[in-house]
N, C-alpha and C positions, 0 to 999 in steps of 0.2 A: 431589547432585541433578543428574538432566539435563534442561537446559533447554533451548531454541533462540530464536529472536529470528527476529522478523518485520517487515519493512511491511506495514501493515495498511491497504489502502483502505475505507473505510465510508463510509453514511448514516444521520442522524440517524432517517428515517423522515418520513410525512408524512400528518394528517390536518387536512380542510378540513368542517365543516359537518358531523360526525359521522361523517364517510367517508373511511375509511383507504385511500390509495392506498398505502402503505408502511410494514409495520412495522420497518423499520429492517432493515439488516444489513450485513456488515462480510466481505471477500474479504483471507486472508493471502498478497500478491501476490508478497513476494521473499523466502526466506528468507537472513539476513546467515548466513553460516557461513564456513570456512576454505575450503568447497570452490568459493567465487567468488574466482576468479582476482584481480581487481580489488578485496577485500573493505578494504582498507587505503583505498585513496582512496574508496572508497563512503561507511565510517565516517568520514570527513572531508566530504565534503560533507553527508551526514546532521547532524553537528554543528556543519555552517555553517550551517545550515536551522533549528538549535537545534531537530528531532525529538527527542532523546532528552530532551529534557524536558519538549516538548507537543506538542502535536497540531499538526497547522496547518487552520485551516478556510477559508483563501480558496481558493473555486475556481479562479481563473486562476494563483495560483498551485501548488498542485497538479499542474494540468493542468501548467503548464510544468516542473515535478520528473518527472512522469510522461516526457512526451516527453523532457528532459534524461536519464535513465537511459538507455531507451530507445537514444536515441543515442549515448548516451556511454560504454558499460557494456558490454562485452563476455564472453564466455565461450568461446573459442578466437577463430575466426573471424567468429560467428554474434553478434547481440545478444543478450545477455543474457535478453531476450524474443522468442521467435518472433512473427513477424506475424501469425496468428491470436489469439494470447494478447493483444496487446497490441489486437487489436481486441477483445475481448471488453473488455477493462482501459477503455477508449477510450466505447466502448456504453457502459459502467457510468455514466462521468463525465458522459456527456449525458442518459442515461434518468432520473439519481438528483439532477441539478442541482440543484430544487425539493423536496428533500428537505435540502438542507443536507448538503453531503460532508466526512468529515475524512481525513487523512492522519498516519500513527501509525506509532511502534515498540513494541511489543509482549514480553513474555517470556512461554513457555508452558512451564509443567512437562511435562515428556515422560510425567513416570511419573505422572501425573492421571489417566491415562487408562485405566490400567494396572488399576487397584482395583477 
């Protein structure tokens, strides 16, 4: 089977009073593969974080995983995320706050798709 492996930022979604501000949804923000330079100390802080066995739902922390990559995480020269990307990343986490955010690792069959 081929599979690939994700961080997954999400929201749980959000309705008040019959009115749905959010049905929920879920952005696959990094894929973990061999072709991140850094993929070895990634998967060690991910399983300092104990991500691969739950989610994490605090937002501030989160937030500080997110900037922590960000910074710390490279791909030659460049971060890991482009400064546009990680502002859209960034918008997500203030616009979806009151939605309740999670942070996740993920596996997805490649060939699901495929059928």
């Amino acid at each position: 089977m081929d599979k690939s492996v994700y961080l997954v930022l999400g929201c749980n979604g959000k309705t008040e009073v019959a009115f749905m501000s959010c049905s929920k949804c879920e952005n696959k923000i990094l894929e973990l593969s061999e072709k991140l330079e850094q993929i070895n100390d990634i998967v060690i802080y991910f399983k300092a974080l104990n991500l691969f066995q739950k989610s994490n739902r605090d937002y501030n922390a989160i937030r500080h995983i997110l900037f922590n990559i960000k910074n710390k995480y490279y791909q030659g020269l460049k971060p890991i995320w482009d400064d546009k990307y990680f502002l859209m990343i960034e918008k997500f986490t203030l616009m979806h706050k009151d939605c309740g955010l999670y942070l996740k690792i993920v596996m997805v069959d490649n060939n699901a798709n495929n059928m």
